[in-house]
C-alpha positions in Angstrom: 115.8 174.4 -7.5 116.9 171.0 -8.4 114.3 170.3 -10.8 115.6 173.6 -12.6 119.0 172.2 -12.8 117.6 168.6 -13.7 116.0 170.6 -16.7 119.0 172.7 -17.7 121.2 169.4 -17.7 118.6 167.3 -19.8 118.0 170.6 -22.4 122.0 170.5 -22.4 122.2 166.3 -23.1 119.0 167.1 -25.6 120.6 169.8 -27.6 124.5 167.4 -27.6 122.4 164.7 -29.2 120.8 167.0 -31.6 124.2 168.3 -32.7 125.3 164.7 -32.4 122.7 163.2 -35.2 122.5 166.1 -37.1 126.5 167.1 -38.0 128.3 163.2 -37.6 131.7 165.1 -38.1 132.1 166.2 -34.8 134.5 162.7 -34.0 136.0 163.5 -37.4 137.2 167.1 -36.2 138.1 166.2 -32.6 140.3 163.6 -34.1 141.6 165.8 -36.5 142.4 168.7 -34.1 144.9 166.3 -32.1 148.5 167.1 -32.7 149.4 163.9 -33.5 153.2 165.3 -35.2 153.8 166.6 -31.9 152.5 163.2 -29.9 155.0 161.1 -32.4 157.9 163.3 -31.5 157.3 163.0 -27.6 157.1 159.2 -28.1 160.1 159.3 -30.4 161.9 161.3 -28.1 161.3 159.7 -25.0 162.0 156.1 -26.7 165.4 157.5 -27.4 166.4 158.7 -24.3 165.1 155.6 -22.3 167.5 153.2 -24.7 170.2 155.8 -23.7 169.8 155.4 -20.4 169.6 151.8 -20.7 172.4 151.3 -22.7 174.5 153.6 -20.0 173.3 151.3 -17.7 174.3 148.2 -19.1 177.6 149.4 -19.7 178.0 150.5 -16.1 177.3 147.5 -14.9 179.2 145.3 -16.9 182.2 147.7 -15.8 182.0 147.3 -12.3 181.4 143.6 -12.6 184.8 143.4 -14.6 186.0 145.9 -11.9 184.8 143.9 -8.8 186.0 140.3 -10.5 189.4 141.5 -11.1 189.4 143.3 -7.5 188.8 139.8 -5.9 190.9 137.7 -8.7 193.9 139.9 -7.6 192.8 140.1 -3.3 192.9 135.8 -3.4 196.6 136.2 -5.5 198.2 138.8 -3.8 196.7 138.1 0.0 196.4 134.5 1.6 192.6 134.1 1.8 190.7 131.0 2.1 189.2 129.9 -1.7 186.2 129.7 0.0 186.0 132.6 1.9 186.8 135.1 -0.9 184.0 133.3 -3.1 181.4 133.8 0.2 182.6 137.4 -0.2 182.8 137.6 -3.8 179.4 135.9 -4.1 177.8 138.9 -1.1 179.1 142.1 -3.3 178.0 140.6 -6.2 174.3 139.8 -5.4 173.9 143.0 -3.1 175.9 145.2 -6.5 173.9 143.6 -9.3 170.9 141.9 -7.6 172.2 138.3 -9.1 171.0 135.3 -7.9 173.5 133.3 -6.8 172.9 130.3 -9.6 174.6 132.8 -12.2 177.4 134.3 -10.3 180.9 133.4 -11.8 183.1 131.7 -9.3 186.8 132.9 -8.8 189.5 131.1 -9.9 192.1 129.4 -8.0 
């Protein structure tokens, strides 16, 4: 039984190569049967949407670091917190909101 199979597989491998050497087209025709209009379009399409999304992102976040700055700026004014407590704070929304490191964190003012 397995030498039948054996045979069957090496006749098939024999009769690719055959086809192979004797019509060199057959890469030419694969390559040409590929939608590639339609592969372009996905691309195009998805490219589009990520920068979307990233742009919506972006602006997001920069809103709710304006949001969260003036939230503290006007907590230190209107409430008598320590300068250096409401930075600590400030600082600990901040990197947990945005994922900063601390080294680019603006500090509060006075």
């Amino acid at each position: 039984m397995n030498d039948i199979s054996m045979q069957d597989s090496s006749a098939l491998a024999q009769d690719l190569i055959e086809e192979v050497v004797t019509n060199p087209n057959i890469f030419v025709k694969w390559w040409n049967s590929i939608a590639w209009e339609e592969i372009v379009g996905l691309f195009i399409s998805k490219g589009i949407t990520l920068l979307f999304l990233l742009l919506i992102f972006f602006a997001l976040q920069r809103l709710s670091s304006y949001v969260l700055h003036r939230t503290f700026e006007k907590q230190i004014l209107t409430k008598h917190i320590t300068q250096n407590r409401a930075t600590t704070i400030y600082k600990m929304y901040v990197s947990i909101f945005s994922m900063q490191s601390s080294e680019t964190l603006r500090v509060l003012p006075i």
